[in-house]
N, C-alpha and C positions, 0 to 999 in steps of 0.2 A: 899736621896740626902741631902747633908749639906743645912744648911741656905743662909751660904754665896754663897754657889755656886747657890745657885736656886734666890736669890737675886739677885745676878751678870748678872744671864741671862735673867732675868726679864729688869734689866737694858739698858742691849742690844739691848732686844728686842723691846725698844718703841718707838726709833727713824725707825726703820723697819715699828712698826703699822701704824705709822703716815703718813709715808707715801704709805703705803696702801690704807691708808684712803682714801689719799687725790688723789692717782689714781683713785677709785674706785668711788668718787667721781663726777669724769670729764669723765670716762664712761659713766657714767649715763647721766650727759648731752649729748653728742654727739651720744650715742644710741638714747635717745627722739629725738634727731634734726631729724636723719637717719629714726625714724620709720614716723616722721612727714610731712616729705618731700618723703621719697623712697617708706619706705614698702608699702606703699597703694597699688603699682602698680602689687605685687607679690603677688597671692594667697597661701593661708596656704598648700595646697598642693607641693609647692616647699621649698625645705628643702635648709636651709644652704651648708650643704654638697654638695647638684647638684651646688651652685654657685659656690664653692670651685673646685671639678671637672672641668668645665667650666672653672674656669681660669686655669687648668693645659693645657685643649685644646686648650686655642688662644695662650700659649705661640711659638709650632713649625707654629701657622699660623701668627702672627706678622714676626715672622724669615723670613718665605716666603716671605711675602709681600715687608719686606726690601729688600730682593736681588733681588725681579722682580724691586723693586725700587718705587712699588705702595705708595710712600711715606707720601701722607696724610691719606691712609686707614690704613695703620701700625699706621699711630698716632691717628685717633678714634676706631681702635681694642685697640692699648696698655689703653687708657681712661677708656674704657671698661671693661677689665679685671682689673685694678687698682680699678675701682670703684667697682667689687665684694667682692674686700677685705672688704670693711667697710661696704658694707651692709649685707653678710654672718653673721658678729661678731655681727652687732646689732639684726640682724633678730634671732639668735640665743639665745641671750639674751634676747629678749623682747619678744619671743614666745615660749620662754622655751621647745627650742630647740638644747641644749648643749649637744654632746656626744662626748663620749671617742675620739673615729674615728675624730671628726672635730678639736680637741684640738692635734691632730698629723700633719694632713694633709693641715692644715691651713696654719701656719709657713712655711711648708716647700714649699707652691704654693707661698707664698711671695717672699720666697729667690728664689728660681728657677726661676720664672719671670723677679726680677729684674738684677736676675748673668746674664739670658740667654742677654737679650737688652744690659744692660750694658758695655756687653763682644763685642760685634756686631757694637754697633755706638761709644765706647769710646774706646776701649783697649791701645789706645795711653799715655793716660793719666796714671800718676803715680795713684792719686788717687783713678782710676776705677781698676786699678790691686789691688791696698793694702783691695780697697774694697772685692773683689773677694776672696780674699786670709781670707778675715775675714770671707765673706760668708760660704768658705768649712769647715774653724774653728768651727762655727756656726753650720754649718751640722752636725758634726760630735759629738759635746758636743750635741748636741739635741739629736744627736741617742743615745748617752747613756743614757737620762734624760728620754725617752721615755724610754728604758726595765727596767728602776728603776718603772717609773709609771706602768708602766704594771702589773709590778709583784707588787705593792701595789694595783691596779686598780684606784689609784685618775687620776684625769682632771688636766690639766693643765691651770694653769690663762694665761692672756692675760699679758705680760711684756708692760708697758705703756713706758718704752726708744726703746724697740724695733717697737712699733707703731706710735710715733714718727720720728721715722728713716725711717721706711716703707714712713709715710707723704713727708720726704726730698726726700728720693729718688726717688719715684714719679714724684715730682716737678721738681727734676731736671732734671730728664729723658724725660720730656714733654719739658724742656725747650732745653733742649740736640735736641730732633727731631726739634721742629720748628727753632731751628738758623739751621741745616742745610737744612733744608727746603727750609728757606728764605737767608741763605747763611748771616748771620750775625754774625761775631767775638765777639762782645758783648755779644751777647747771651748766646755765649759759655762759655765763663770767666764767668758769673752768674752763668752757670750752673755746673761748676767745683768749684766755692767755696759753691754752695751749700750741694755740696757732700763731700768736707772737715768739713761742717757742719753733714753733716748724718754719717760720718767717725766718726768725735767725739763720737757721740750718740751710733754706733755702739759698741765701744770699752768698753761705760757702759752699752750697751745692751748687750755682751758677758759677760761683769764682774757679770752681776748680775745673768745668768744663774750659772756665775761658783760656785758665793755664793749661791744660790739654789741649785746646786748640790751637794753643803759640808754642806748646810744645812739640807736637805734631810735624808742624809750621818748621820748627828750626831742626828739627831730624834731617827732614827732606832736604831742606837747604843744604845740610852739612852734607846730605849723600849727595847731593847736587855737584857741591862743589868741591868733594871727595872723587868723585866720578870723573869731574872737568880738570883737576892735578893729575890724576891717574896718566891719564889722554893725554895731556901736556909733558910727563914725562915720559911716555912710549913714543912719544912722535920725537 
């Protein structure tokens, strides 16, 4: 590789580390919070993974619960299964408990969860459709990013815009159930620009998979064609 080119990408690449860094950083705080308050209560004996499961199963029972109408049990199941998200990720990090399997299945009980409610109590809204629509986007860039990892076998990191996004959406989905709950307009309007907030975050929690995925992309290339010089100059 030329100088300038390896300079060049050097140069690129350290506004990226930085902030790596500095996500990796605020993981770490909010895993400690999570193992200092949560984990206590979960023996090492339950994996990540069974919480991760578990919120794939309350999602058709939330659904139920809305159309019986059992309306405040739909909003301490939905709490429920939101709150596995963050303690699955820390318990898996702080018990050095990260596999292949929880770095696929993770993601995708996020998006399911929140497409499934959102689709159910909002679909009126423009935002809860654009949202949806980015959701299957989402989907869909992930399943390729998944048979790229697979066939390399690495893990996938935690996207810290998309965790953030997961946070908004969350809030506003709780916020979404209690104004109809309590039949409050206000509430609602909170709860729709919270989600033009998570929309935003969305759209660079998509862009950053997709520069993960051309970045991926161009590794491989270079070991490709790192590997095809090597061979050309042994022969």
């Amino acid at each position: 590789m030329k100088p300038g080119v390896h300079e060049q990408r050097q140069t690129e690449e350290r506004p990226a580390a930085k902030a790596a860094a500095s996500a990796a950083s605020f993981q770490r705080y909010t895993d400690r919070l999570v193992a200092k308050t949560l984990l206590w209560m979960f023996p090492r004996w339950i994996k990540p993974n069974h919480l991760t499961v578990l919120r794939f199963l309350l999602i058709p029972v939330i659904l139920v619960l809305l159309d019986l109408r059992h309306a405040w049990w739909a909003f301490a199941t939905f709490v429920v299964a939101v709150s596995t998200d963050f303690i699955d990720g820390a318990m898996a990090r702080t018990r050095s408990q990260i596999t292949t399997l929880g770095t696929y299945i993770d993601p995708l009980a996020d998006k399911l969860l929140i497409a499934a409610v959102l689709a159910w109590i909002g679909w009126e809204f423009l935002v809860v459709q654009i949202i949806l629509a980015l959701i299957a986007l989402e989907l869909v860039l992930s399943a390729i990013g998944v048979g790229m990892l697979v066939r390399t076998g690495a893990t996938r990191g935690a996207n810290t815009f998309g965790k953030i996004k997961m946070i908004l959406q969350s809030v506003a989905l709780i916020v979404f159930l209690v104004a109809g709950f309590l039949d409050l307009g206000s509430l609602k309007t909170i709860a729709v620009y919270l989600l033009w907030a998570a929309l935003a975050l969305a759209v660079l929690s998509g862009g950053k998979q997709i520069y993960d995925f051309f970045a991926r992309r161009s590794c491989q290339d270079s070991g490709t064609s790192s590997s095809q010089s090597s061979t050309a100059t042994d022969a």
